[in-house]
C-alpha positions as CSV (number, residue, x, y, z in Angstrom):
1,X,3.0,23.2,-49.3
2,X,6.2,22.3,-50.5
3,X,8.1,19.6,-49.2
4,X,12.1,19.3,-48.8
5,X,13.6,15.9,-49.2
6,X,16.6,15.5,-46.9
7,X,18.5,12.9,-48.7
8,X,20.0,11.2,-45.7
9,X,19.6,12.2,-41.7
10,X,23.0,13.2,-41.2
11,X,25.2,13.6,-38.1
12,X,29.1,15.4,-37.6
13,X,31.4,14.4,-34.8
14,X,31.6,17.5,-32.3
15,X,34.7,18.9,-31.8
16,X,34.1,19.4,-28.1
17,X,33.0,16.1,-26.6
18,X,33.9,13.5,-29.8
19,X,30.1,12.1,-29.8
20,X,28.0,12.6,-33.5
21,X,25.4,15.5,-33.4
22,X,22.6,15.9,-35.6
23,X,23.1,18.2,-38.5
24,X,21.3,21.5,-37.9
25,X,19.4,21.6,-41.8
26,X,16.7,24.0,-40.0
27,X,17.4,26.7,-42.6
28,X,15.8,24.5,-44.9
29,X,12.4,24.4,-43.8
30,X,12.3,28.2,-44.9
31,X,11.5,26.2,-48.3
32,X,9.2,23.9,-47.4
33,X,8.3,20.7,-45.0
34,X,11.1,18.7,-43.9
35,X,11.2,15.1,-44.9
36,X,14.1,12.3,-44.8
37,X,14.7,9.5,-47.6
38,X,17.5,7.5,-46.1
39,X,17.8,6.6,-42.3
40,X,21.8,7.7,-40.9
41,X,23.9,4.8,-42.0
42,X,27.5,4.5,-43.1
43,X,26.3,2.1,-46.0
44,X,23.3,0.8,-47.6
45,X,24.5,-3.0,-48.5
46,X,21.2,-4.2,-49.3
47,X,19.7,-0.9,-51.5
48,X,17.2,-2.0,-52.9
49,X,14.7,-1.7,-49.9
50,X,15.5,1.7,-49.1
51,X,15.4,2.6,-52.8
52,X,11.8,1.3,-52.7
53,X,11.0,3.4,-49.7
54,X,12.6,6.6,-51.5
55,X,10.5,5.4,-54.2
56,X,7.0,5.6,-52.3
57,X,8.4,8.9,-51.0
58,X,9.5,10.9,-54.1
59,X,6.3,9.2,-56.3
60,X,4.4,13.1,-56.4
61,X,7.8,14.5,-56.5
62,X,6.8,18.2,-58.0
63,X,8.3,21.6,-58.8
64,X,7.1,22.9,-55.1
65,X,9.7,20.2,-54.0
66,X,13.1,20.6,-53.2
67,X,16.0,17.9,-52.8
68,X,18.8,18.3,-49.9
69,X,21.9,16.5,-50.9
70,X,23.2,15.2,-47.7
71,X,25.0,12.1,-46.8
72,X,26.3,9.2,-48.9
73,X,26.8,9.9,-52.5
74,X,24.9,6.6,-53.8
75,X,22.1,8.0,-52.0
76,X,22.1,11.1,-53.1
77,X,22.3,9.4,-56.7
78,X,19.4,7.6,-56.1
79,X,17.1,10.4,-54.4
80,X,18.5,12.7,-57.5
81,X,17.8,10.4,-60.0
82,X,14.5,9.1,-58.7
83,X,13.4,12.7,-58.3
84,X,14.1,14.0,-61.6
85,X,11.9,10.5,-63.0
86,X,8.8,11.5,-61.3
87,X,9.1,15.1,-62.4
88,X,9.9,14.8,-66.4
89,X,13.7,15.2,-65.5
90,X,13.0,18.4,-63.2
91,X,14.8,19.3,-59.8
92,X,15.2,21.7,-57.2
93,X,18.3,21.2,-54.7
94,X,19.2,23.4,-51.7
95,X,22.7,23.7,-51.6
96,X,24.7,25.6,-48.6
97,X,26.4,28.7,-49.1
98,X,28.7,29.3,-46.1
99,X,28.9,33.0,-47.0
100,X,26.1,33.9,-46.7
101,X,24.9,31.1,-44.2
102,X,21.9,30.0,-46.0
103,X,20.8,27.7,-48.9
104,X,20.4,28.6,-52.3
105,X,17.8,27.0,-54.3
106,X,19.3,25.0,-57.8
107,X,16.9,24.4,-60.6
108,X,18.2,21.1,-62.3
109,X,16.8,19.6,-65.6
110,X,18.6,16.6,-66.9
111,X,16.2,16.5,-70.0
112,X,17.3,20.3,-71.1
113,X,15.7,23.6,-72.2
């Protein structure tokens, strides 16, 4: 089975009572298991840890497997980047398309052809 990497558990401030809310990324398991990189954090001030974790992770990263971009752009860097090494520069993103209320599936390959 296919798994999605959620880059980064991520939360949004509700309108209606100011607390932070999960993110609902259920659509996303239409593509495959659900699995998060980066714990919810504003900042990762000591990386490299976590970028060892992602590591471990992403190591059988595959073509089944899908990347969700969400949360802080350096970790979304370093999930993308790690990704596309394990996979001969290879990558599948889900990006959300709120036409149509679903994701779309991106092939990536940052080697070409």
């Amino acid at each position: 089975m296919a798994t999605v990497f959620v880059v980064q558990e991520a939360t949004r401030r509700d309108e209606a009572t100011g607390q932070f809310v999960p993110v609902d990324i259920s659509p996303a398991a239409e593509y495959g298991d659900i699995e998060i990189l980066f714990p919810n954090s504003r900042a990762l001030l000591t990386p490299w840890p976590h970028i060892e974790a992602a590591r471990r992770k992403l190591c059988h990263f595959s073509d089944d497997d899908y990347l969700l971009p969400i949360g802080d752009m350096v970790n979304i860097m370093v999930a993308g980047a790690l990704a596309a090494e394990f996979n001969r520069g290879r990558l599948k993103v889900l990006r959300w398309d709120g036409r149509i209320n679903r994701y779309i599936p991106l092939v990536l390959n940052i080697k070409g052809a």
